[in-house]
C-alpha positions in Angstrom: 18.2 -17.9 18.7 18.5 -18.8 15.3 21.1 -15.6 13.9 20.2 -16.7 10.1 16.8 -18.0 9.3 17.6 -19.9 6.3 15.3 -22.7 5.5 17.6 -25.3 6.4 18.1 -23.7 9.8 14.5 -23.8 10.6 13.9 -27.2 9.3 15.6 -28.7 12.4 12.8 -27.3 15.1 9.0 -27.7 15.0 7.7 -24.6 13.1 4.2 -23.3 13.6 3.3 -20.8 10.5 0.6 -17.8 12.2 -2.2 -17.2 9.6 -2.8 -19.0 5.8 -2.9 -15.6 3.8 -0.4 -15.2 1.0 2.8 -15.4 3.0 1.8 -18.0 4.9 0.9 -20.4 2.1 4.2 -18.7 0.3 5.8 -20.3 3.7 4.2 -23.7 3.5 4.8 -24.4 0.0 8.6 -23.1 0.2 9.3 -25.7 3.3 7.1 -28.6 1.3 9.9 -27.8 -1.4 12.7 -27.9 -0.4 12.5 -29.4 3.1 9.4 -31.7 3.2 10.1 -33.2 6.8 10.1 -30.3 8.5 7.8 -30.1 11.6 5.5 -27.8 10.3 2.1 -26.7 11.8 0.0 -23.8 10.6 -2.1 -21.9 13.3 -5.2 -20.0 12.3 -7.5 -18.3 14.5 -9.9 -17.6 12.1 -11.2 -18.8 8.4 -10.7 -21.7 6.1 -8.7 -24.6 7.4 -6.1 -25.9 4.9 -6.6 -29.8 4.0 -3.7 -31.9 4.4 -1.3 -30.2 6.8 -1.3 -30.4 10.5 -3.5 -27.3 11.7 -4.2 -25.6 15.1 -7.5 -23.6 14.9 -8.5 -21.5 17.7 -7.3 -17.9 19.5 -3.4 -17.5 19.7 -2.5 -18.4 23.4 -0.4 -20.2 25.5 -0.4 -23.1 23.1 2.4 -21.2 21.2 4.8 -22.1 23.5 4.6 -26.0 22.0 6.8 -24.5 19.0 10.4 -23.6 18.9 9.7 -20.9 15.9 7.0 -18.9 14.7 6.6 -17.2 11.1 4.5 -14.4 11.7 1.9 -13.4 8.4 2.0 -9.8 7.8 -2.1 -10.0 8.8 -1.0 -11.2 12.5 0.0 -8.0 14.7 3.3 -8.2 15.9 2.2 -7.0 19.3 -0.4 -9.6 19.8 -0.5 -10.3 23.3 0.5 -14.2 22.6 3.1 -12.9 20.9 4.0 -10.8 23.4 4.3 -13.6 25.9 5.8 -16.3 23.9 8.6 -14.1 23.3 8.5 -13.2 26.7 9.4 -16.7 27.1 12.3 -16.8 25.5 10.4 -17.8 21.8 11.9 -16.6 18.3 9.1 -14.8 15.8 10.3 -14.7 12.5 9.0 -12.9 9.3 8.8 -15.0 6.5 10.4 -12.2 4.5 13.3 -12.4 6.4 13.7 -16.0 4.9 14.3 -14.9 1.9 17.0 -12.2 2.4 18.8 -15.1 4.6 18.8 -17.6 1.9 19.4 -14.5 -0.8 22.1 -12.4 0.1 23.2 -11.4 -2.9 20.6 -9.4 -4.4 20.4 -5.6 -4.3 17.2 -5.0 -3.0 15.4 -1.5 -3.4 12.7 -1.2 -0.7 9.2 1.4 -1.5 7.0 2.0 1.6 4.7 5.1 2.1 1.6 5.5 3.2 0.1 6.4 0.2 1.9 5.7 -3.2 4.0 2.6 -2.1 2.7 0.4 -5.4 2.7 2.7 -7.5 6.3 4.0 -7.2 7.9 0.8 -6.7 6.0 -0.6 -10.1 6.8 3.1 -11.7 11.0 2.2 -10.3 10.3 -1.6 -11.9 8.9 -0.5 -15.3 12.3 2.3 -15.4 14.5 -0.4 -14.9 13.2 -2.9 -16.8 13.2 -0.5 -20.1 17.0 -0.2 -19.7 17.7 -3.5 -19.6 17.7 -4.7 -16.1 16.5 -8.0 -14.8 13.6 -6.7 -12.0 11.8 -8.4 -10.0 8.7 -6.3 -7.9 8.1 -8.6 -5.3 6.4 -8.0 -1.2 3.2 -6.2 -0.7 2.0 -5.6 -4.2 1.1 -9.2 -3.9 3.8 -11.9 -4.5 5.7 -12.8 -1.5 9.7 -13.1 -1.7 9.7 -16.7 -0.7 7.4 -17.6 -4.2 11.0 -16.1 -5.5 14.0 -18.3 -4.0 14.8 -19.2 -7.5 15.1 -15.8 -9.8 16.5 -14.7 -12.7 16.5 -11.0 -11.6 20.1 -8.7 -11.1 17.9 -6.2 -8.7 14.8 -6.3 -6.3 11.9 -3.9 -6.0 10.5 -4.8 -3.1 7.4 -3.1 -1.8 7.1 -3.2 1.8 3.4 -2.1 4.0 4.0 -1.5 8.1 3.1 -5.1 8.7 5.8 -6.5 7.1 8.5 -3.5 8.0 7.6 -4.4 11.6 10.1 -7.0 12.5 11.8 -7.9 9.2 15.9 -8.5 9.0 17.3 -8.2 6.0 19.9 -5.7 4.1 18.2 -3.1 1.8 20.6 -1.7 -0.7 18.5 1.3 -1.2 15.5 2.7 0.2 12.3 5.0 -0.7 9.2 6.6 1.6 6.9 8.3 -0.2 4.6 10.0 2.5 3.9 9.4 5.9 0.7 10.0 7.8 -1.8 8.0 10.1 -2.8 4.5 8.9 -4.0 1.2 9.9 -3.7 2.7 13.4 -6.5 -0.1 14.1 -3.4 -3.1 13.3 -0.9 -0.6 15.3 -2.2 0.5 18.5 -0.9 3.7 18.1 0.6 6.4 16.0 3.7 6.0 17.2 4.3 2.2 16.7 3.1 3.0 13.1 5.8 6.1 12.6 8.4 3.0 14.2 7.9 0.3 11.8 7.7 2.8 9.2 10.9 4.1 10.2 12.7 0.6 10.4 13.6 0.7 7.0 16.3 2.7 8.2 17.8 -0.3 10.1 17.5 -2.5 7.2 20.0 0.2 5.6 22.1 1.2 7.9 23.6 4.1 6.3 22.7 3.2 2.5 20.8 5.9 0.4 16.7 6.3 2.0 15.6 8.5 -0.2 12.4 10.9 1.0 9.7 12.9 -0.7 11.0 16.8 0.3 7.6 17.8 -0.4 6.1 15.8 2.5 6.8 18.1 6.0 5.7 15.2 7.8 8.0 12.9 6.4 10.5 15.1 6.3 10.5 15.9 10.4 10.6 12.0 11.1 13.9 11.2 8.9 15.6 14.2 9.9 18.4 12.4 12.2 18.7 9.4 9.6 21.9 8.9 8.1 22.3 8.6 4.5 18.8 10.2 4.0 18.7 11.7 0.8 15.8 14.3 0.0 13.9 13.4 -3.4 11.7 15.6 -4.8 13.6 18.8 -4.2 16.1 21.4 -5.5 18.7 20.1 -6.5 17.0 16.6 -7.1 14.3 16.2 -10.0 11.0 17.5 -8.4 7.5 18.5 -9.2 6.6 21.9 -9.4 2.7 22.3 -10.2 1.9 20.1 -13.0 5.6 19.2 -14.5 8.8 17.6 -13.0 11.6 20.1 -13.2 15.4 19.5 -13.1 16.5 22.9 -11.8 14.8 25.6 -14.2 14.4 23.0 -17.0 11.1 21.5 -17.4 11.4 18.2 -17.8 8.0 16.7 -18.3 4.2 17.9 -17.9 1.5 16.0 -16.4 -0.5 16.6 -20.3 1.8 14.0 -21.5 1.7 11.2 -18.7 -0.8 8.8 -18.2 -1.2 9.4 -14.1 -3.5 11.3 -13.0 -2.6 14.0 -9.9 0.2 16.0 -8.5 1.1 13.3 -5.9 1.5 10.8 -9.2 4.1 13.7 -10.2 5.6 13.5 -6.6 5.7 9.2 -7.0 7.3 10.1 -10.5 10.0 12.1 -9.2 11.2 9.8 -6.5 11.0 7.1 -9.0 13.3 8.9 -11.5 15.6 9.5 -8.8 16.1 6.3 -7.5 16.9 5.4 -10.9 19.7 8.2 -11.0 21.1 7.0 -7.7 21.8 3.5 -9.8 23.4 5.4 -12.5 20.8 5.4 -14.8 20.8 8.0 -16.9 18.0 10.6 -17.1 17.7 11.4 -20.9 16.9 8.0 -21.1 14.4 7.7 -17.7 12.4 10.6 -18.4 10.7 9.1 -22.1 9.8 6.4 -20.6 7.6 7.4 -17.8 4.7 8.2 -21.3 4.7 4.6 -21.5 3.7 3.5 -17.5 0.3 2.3 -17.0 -1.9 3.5 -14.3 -2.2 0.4 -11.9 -5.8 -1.2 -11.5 -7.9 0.7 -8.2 -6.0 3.6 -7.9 -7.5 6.4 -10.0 -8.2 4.0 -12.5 -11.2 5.1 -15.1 -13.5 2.6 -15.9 -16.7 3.9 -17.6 -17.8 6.8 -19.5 -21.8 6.6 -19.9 -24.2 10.1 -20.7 -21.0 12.1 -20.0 -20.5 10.7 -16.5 -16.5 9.3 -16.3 -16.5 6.7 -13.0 -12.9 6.3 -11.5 -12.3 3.8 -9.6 -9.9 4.7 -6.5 -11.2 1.2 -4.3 -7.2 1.4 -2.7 -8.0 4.7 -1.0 -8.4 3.5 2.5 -8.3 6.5 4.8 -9.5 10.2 4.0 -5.9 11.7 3.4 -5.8 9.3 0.3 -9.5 10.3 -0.4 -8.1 14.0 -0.2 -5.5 13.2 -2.7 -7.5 11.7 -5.3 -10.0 14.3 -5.5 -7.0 17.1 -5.7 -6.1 14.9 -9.2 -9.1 15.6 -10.4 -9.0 19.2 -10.7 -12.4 21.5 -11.1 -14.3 19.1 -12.5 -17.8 18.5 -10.4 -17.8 15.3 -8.5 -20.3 13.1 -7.3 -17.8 10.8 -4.3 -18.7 7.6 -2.5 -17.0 6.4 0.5 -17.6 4.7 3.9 -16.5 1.3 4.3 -14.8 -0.8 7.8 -15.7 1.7 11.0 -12.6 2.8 12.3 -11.4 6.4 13.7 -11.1 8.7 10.7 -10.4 12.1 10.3 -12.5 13.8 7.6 -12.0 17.4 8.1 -9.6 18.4 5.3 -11.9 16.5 3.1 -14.9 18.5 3.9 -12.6 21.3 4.1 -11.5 20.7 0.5 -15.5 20.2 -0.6 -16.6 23.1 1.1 -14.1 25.2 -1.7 -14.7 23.5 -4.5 -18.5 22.7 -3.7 -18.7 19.0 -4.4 -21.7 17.6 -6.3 -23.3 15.2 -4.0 -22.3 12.5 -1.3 -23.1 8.7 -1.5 -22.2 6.8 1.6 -21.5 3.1 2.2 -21.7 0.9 5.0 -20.7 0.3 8.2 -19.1 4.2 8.7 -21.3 5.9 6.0 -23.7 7.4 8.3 -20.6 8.9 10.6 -19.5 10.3 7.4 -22.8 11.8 6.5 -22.8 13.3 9.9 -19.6 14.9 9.4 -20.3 16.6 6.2 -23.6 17.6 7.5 -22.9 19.3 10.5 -19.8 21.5 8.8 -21.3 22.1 5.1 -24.8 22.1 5.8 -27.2 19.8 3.6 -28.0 22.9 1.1 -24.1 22.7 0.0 -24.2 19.4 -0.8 -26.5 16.6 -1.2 -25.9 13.7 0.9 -27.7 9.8 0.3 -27.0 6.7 1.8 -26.9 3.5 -0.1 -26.8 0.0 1.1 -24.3 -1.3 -0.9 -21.7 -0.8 -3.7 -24.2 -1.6 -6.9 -26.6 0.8 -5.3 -24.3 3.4 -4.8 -23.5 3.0 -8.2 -27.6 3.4 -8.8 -27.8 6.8 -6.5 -25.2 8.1 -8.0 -25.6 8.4 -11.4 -29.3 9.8 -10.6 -27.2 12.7 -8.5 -24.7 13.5 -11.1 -25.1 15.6 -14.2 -23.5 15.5 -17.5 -19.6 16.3 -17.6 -19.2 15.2 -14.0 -17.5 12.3 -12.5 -17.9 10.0 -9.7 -15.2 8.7 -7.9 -15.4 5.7 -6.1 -12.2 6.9 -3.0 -14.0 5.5 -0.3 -11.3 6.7 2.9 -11.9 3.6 4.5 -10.8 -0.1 4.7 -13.2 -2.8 2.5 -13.4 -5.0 5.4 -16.3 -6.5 6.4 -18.6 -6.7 3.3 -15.2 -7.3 0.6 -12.6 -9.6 0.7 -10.6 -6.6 -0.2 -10.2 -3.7 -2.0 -9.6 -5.4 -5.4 -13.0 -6.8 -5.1 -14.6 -3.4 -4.4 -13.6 -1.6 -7.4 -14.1 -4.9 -9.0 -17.5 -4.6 -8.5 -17.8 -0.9 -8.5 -16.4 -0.6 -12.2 -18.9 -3.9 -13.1 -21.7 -1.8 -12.1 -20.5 1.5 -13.9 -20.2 0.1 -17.6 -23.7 -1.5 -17.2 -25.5 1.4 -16.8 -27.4 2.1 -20.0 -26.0 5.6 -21.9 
């Protein structure tokens, strides 16, 4: 077993690289680099084939076991059966992340995971460091892969980390942060529990070191209770959020007026982000200012259009219905016209409708393929005289139907609760395209 996974280590056996996403190309171009004779073969079950390198296409099986090492894409389960049996074999499945802590060991790295607010905190952390003066580099799941960074300038590490990539990574966090912590790509997991596990296995990359958690998350807060060195954020006697300001004991701090996030759980992300900073050193009369200055990250609650009174927000990276829940708590009493439906999977949508049926919720557009599931839902608890449902058959049309079910001084928000797989490449390209479509109706 190879103890240290540095590049030069693996260079010596014959590498196959699972999947030719982000990481895996990260992978391929770091080995062309540095070691260009290494015995390198990328395996894809699916999609385009890369020109010029040697390339295994076909379903994951036995075939594995030709190859003394495997780096494992964050888009290939880590309990894929041929996984499963090539390691039952005796084979070594390495994450392409932890490449880059062997070959960087230096470099205090802060990890940000959640299942909701993960990009947003860690780029909230990065933009608070970077206005006092430190060298950051936000790196992992927010879309640049560590390996694209073996050569950095940087004195600390944000790194964002999803489930897929905490799964089977080694490395040495100097500092961690979770956000929240409920039910998600449970399709890619199997299970809730193997979810809660990789979740939790930032606590091994710590091994003691500060995991800081949002108090105001029970859920959370039940998982990490046995985890040393966990340190509970957002709560007396940290900085929390109370309402619609961050307090520091009775002194108010900040109110939400003044920032440009929109929602309470932006407040909650603020707070753990400030905290972090404090847990560095930093100090606080200087953190707080600068959170006036952060900039709402593309897809998440982002506004786009204002036409005949009608705002459109884009919230594309809302993927289940407790991040659809979220978004429309942000958006206070306003009425609200909401599209969602997107990849069918098992979905819970009863504190949604629970949430509409109090604050009566201006109409219902639905996309494909889970739309009509949705619909049903609604239906059956609200009743169709509470709130008008339509269907549309994609995300220009939605765009269409709603507008002709909204009113002046409403919004519609794009939160759809549900992955953009099959009909987008991903959830960039939906709100993409959703926001497109809002600024071209005519006023």
């Amino acid at each position: 077993m190879i103890s240290s996974p540095t590049l030069e280590a693996l260079s010596r056996f014959r590498v196959g690289v699972l999947g030719y996403g982000r990481e895996g190309r990260s992978a391929v171009r770091a080995f062309r680099e540095r070691y260009p004779d290494t015995d390198l073969t990328v395996l894809i079950e699916s999609g385009e084939v890369p020109r010029d390198l040697k390339v295994q296409s076909g379903a994951f099986d036995e075939r594995l076991l030709e190859f003394d090492v495997l780096l494992r894409s964050p888009g290939v389960p880590v309990e894929h059966p041929a996984l499963v049996d090539y390691r039952a074999h005796g084979g070594q499945v390495i994450n392409p992340g932890s490449i880059w802590f062997a070959e960087c060991t230096d470099l205090p790295v802060i990890g940000v995971t959640g299942s909701k607010g993960k990009s947003t905190t860690a780029s909230l952390v990065t933009h608070l460091l970077d206005g006092l003066g430190r060298k950051v580099l936000l790196a992992g799941n927010i879309g640049v892969p560590l390996l694209d960074h073996l050569e950095t300038d940087a004195d600390v590490v944000v790194l964002e980390m999803s489930s897929y990539q905490l799964a089977d990574i080694d490395g040495r966090l100097e500092m961690g942060l979770m956000t929240r912590l409920f039910p998600e790509h449970l399709d890619w997991h199997g299970s809730l529990a193997h979810y809660v596990d990789c979740k939790l296995r930032m606590a091994r990359l710590l091994d003691g070191r500060p995991f800081l958690v949002n108090g105001h998350d029970p859920v959370l807060m039940r998982a990490t209770a046995d985890i040393a060195g966990r340190v509970v954020g957002n709560c007396a006697p940290c900085i929390e959020r109370r309402d619609d300001g961050l307090f520091l004991g009775d002194e108010q701090l900040v109110d939400s007026a003044g920032l440009p996030l929109l929602g309470r759980h932006n407040l909650d992300n603020m707070a753990l982000a400030v905290q972090a900073c404090m847990l560095m050193g930093l100090p606080i009369d200087k953190l707080i200012p600068a959170l006036a200055s952060f900039q709402p990250l593309p897809h998440r609650l982002e506004p786009v259009a204002e036409t005949a009174g009608i705002r459109w927000i884009n919230d594309s990276i809302a993927t289940s219905p407790h991040a659809t829940l979220a978004a429309l708590e942000a958006l206070g009493s306003s009425p609200v016209t909401m599209i969602v439906g997107g990849m069918n999977r098992p979905a819970d949508w009863s504190e949604v409708i629970e949430w509409c049926r109090r604050h009566e919720l201006q109409a219902l557009v639905t996309l494909p393929d889970n739309g009509a599931d949705i619909a049903g839902a609604f239906e059956e608890t609200l009743g169709s005289r509470q709130v008008k449902v339509e269907s549309a058959k994609d995300i220009e049309d939605a765009v269409r139907v709603a507008r002709e079910l909204s009113q002046p001084d409403s919004i519609v928000l794009l939160s759809p609760g549900a992955p953009s797989f099959p009909h987008f490449r991903d959830f960039e390209e939906r709100g993409s395209r959703f926001a497109s479509a809002a600024r071209s109706i005519e006023p």
